[in-house]
N, C-alpha and C positions, 0 to 999 in steps of 0.2 A: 406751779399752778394747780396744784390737786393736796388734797387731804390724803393722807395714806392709813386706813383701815387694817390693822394688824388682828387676828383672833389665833388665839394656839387650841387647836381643836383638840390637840393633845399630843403629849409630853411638853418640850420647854424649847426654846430658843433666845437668843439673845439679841438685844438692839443698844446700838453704842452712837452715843452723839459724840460732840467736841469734847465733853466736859464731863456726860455720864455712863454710864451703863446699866441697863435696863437685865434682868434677870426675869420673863415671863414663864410661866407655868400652863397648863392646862385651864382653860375657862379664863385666862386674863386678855382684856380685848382693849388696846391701845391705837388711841385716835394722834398721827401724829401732823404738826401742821406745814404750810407750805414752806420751801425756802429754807428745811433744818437739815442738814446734811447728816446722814445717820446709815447704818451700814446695820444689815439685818442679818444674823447668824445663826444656824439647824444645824448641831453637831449630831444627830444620831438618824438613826433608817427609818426609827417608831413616833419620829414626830412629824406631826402633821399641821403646818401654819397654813391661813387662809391671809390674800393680804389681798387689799382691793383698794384701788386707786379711782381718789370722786374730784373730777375736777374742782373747784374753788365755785366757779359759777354756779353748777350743779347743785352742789350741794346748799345754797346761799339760797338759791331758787325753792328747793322744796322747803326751806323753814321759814318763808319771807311772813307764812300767815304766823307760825309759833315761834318767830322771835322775839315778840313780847313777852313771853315765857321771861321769867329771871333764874335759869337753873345754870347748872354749871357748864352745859353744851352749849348756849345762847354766849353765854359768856367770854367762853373759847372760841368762836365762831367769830362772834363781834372783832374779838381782840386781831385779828388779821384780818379781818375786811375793813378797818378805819385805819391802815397804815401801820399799827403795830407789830410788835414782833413781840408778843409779850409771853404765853404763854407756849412750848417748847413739843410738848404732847400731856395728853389728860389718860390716865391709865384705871379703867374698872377692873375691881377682881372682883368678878363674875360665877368663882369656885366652879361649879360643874352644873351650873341653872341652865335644864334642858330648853327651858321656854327660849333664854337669850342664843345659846347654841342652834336652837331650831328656826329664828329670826334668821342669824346668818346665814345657816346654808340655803335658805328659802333664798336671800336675796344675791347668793351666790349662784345657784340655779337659775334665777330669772337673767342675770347678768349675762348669764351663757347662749340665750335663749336670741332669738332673731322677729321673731314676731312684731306688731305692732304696737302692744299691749306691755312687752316684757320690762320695758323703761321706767315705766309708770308702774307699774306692779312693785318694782324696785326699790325706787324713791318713796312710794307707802309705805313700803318694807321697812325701808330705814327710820323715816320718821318715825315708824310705830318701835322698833329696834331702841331707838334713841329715847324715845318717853320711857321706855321700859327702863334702862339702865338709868336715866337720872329717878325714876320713883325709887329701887329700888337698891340702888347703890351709889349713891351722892355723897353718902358720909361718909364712904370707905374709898372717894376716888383718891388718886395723885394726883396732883396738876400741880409739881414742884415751885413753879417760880410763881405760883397767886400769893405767895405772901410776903412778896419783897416791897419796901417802904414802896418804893420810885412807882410802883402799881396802884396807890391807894385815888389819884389824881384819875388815871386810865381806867379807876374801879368805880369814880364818881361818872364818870362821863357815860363809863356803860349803862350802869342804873339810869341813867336821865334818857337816854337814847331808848332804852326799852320801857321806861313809863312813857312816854312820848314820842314814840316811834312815827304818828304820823305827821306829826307837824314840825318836829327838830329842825334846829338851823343849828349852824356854827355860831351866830349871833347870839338867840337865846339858849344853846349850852355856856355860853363863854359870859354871859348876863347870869343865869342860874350860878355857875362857881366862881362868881366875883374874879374871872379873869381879863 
């Protein structure tokens, strides 16, 4: 039930799914999604991983105004809230951009925080976090399985759902792809 938020504040760690293994570095911040079974690994004293766990609802709720946005977090987002299982984790290499590092620990501080206010400071946090890395590193992301044929059907549907976010039926998606 939750997105799990990986950042390597610095040095390197490893994350190993079914079928891959993931080699992060410094400044690499990987979004992974619900339901993927994955084993997170820190071999040394001098690295320092931040991981933060958003529930599904959560997180769904703060993009409901920017998910007509067509970027590749809308996209990833989509792809397991309509049932799919399509998309595995979306990986930015973010190199050592203090503005994104400083995003996180801001919304790692508020996390910690108990206040009334610290939630919602949070969830700003992120969304602003989130617009930052798709302006700014969309063409250098990973997201391994967007380019498998069996996705091009589930690539159509997203596009439709985000041009037409308020009025969508299953009717007229399935009218729209002559299904």
């Amino acid at each position: 039930a939750f997105y799990e938020l990986v950042y390597v504040l610095s040095g390197q760690c490893s994350i190993t799914f079914e079928s891959a293994r993931l080699e992060l570095i410094s400044g690499d911040f990987l979004m992974i999604a619900p339901n993927y079974s994955h084993q997170i690994g820190v071999f040394d004293d001098d690295s320092i991983v931040i991981n933060i766990l958003i529930r599904s609802s959560t997180l769904l709720d703060i993009f409901l105004n920017a998910i007509r946005d067509k970027t590749l977090i809308s996209r990833f987002l989509l792809s397991h809230t309509y049932g799919g299982k399509t998309f595995s984790y979306l990986l930015f290499h973010t190199r050592n951009d203090f503005m994104i590092r400083n995003y996180i620990l801001d919304i790692y501080i508020e996390l910690d925080k108990t206040d009334d206010y610290s939630k919602r400071i949070a969830a700003s946090l992120i969304t602003i976090l989130f617009t930052q890395l798709v302006r700014h590193y969309s063409d250098t992301a990973d997201m391994p399985d967007m380019r498998r044929r069996d996705n091009i059907y589930l690539s159509k549907v997203m596009n439709y759902i985000l041009e037409h976010y308020a009025d969508c039926t299953l009717e007229s998606i399935s009218r729209h792809l002559h299904f």
